[in-house]
C-alpha positions as CSV (number, residue, x, y, z in Angstrom):
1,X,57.7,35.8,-50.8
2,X,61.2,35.0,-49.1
3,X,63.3,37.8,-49.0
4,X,66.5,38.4,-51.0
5,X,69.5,39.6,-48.0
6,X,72.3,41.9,-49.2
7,X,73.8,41.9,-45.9
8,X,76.8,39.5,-46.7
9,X,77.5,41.5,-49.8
10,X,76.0,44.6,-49.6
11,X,75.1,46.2,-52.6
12,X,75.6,50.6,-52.8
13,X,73.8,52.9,-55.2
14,X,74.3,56.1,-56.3
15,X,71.8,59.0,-56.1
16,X,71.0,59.9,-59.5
17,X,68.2,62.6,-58.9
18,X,66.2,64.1,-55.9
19,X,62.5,65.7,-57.0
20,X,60.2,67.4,-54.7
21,X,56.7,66.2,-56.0
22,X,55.0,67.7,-52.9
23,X,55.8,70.3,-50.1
24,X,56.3,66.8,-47.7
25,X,57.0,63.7,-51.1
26,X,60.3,63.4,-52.1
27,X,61.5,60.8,-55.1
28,X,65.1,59.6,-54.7
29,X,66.0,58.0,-58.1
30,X,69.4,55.6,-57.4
31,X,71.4,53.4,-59.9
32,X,73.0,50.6,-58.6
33,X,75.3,48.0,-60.0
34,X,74.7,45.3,-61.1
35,X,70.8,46.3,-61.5
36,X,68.5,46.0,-58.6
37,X,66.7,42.7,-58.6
38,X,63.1,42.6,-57.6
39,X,59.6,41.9,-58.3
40,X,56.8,44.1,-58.7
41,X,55.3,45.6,-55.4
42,X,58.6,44.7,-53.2
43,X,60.8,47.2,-50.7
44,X,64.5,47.8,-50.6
45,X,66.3,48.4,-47.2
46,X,68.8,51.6,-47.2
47,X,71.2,52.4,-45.2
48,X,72.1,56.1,-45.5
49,X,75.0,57.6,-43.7
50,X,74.9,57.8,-39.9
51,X,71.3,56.4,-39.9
52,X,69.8,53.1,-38.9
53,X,68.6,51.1,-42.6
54,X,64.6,52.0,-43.0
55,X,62.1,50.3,-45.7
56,X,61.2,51.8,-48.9
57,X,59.1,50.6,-51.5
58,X,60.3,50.1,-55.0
59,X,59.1,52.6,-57.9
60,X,60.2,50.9,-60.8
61,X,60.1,48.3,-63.4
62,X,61.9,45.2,-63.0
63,X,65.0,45.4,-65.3
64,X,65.3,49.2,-65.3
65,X,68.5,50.3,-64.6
66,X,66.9,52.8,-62.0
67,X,64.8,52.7,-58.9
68,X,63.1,55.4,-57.4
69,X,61.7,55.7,-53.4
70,X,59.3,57.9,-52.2
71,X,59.9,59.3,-49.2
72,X,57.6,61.1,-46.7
73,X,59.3,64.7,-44.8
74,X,58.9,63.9,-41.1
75,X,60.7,64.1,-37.7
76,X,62.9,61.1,-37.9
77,X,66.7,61.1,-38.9
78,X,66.5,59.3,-42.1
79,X,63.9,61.4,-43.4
80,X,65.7,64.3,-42.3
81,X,68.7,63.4,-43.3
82,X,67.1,62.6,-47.4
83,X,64.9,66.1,-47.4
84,X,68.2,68.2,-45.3
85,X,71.1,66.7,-46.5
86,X,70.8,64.2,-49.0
87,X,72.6,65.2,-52.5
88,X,73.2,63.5,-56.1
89,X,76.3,61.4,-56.1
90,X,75.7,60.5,-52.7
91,X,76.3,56.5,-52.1
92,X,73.2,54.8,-50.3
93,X,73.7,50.7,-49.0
94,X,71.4,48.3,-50.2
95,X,70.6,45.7,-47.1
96,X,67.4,43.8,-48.6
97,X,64.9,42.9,-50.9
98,X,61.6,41.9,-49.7
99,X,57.9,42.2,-49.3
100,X,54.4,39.9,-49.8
101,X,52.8,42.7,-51.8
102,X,53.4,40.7,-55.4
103,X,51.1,38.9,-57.7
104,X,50.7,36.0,-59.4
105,X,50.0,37.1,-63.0
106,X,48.8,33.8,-64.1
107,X,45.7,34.5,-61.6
108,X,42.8,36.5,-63.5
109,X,40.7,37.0,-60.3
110,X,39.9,40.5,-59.4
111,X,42.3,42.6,-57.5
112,X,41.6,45.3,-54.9
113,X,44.0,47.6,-53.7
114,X,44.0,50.1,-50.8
115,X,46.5,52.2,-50.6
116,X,47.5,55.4,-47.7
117,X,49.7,58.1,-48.8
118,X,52.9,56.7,-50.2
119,X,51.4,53.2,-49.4
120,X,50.3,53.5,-53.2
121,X,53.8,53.5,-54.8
122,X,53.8,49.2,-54.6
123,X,50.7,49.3,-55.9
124,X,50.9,51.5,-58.8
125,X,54.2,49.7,-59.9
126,X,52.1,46.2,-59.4
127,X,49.3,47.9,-61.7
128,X,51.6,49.2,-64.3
129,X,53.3,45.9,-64.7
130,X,50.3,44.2,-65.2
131,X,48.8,46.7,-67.4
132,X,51.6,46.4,-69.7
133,X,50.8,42.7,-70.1
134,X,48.4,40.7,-71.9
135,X,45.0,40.3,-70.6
136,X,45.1,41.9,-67.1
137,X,42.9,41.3,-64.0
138,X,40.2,43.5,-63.3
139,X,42.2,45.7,-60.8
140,X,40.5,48.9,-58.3
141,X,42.4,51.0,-56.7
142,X,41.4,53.5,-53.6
143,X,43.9,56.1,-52.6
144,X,43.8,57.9,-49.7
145,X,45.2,61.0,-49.0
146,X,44.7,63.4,-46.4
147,X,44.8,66.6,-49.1
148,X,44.9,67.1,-52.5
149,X,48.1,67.6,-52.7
150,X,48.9,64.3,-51.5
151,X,47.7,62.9,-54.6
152,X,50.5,63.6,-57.0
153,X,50.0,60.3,-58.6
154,X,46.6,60.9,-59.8
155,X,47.2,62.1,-63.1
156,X,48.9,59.0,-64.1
157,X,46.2,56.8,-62.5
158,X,43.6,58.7,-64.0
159,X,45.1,58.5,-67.4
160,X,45.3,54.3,-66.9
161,X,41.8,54.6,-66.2
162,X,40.8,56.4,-69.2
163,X,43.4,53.6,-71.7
164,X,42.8,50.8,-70.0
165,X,39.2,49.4,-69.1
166,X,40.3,46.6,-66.6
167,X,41.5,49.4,-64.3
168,X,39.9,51.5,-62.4
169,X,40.9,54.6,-59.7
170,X,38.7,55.8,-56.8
171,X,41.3,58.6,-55.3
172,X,40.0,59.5,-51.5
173,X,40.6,62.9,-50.1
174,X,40.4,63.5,-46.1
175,X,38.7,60.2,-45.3
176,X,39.6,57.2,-44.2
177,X,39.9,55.0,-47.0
178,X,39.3,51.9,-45.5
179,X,36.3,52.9,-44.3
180,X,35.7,54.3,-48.0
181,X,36.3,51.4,-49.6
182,X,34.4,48.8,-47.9
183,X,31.2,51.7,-48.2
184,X,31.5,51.4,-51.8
185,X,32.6,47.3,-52.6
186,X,30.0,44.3,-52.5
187,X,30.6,41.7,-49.5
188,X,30.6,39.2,-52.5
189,X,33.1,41.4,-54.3
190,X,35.4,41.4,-51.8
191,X,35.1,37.4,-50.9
192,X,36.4,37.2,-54.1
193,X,39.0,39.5,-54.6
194,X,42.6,39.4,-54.1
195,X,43.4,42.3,-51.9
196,X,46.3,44.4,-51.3
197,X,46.5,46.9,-48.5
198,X,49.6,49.4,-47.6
199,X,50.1,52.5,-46.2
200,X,50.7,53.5,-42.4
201,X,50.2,50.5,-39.7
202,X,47.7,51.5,-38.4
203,X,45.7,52.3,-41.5
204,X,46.7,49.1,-42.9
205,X,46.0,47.5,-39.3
206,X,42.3,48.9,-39.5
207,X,41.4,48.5,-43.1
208,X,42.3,44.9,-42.9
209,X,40.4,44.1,-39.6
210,X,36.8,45.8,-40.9
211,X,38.0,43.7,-44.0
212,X,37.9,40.4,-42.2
213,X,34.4,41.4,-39.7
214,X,33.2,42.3,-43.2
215,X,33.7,38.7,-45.0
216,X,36.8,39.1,-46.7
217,X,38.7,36.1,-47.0
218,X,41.8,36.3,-45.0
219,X,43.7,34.1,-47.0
220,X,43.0,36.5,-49.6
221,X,44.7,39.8,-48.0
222,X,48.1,40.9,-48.6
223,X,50.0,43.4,-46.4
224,X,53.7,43.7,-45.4
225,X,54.2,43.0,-42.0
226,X,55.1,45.2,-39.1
227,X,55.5,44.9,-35.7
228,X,52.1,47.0,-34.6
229,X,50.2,44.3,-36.8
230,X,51.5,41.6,-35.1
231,X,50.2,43.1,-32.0
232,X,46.9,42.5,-33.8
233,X,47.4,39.0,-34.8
234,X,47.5,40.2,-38.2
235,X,50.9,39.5,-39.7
């Protein structure tokens, strides 16, 4: 998927709402004008003040007149910046559109996702997009968190499971869920699946190598790329 640049015309957005859904998530809602375009499972690049542009993925439908990010609290300055000084009304720069983690909804052949901490917010907006279609895919999820409390998306998930039977949601607690989910799928099931993997590098680095050594076809996996998987050979 090529990437849509903003840099010659860079688009701004204002911060409509800041929600703490965790002691460490934090969901930036941000309007811009004229509406975000982008497909399901894609990143924006924002610049916020004073901070080098980092990569976010998109929580949102296509057409919405909103987007939200989920951002992780840590030690580096744009993540400081959003959980210490970030406010509504604030103006944020969109740079890019871009990402490989869309789907062809005209393919019916299974999908399996793996997602690590906020690695699951492309997926869940790829799964509620196709879920609000006609005839979806048969479509698994694993999430893995390191607590609980990471999983502040379950209760949706959950309740997708329960209304719709061509979903279902494995949520992981404390263990790798790479590892997880290749303990619980069939090597045939996975030759045939299309299979989405996000998260941290190396989580997404890992889970996609014991992918490959375990038959998966690598035609067949789908992960942004970063430099550390490049190291790997894997982007």
């Amino acid at each position: 998927m090529s990437k849509g640049r903003y840099d010659d015309r860079t688009l701004s957005a204002i911060v409509t709402g800041i929600a703490d859904v965790t002691a460490y998530i934090r969901v930036v809602t941000l309007r811009s004008v004229p509406a975000l375009s982008f497909l399901p499972g894609q990143y924006v690049r924002l610049g916020f003040e004073g901070c080098a542009p980092r990569l976010y993925s998109i929580a949102a439908m296509p057409g919405q007149d909103e987007f939200s990010v989920h951002v992780k609290k840590g030690a580096g300055a744009v993540s400081r910046h959003i959980f210490e000084h970030l406010q509504a009304g604030d103006i944020v720069d969109i740079l890019e559109v871009g990402g490989m983690s869309v789907v062809d909804t005209a393919n019916h052949t299974p999908l399996l996702m793996i997602a690590g901490g906020t690695g699951v917010v492309p997926h869940k907006t790829v799964i509620d997009f196709l879920l609000a279609g006609d005839n979806p895919p048969p479509i698994t999820l694993y999430w893995g968190t390191a607590d609980e409390q990471g999983q502040y998306l379950a209760a949706d998930l959950q309740d997708l499971a329960r209304r719709y039977p061509a979903f279902r949601f494995c949520p992981v607690i404390g263990t790798p869920v790479g590892t997880y989910a290749l303990d619980h799928e069939r090597t045939d099931d996975l030759k045939a699946a299309r299979i989405y993997v996000a998260g941290p590098p190396p989580m997404v680095a890992a889970t996609v190598t014991s992918l490959i050594e375990k038959g998966a076809d690598k035609t067949k996996i789908c992960f942004d790329h970063h430099p550390q998987l490049a190291s790997l050979g894997l982007s």
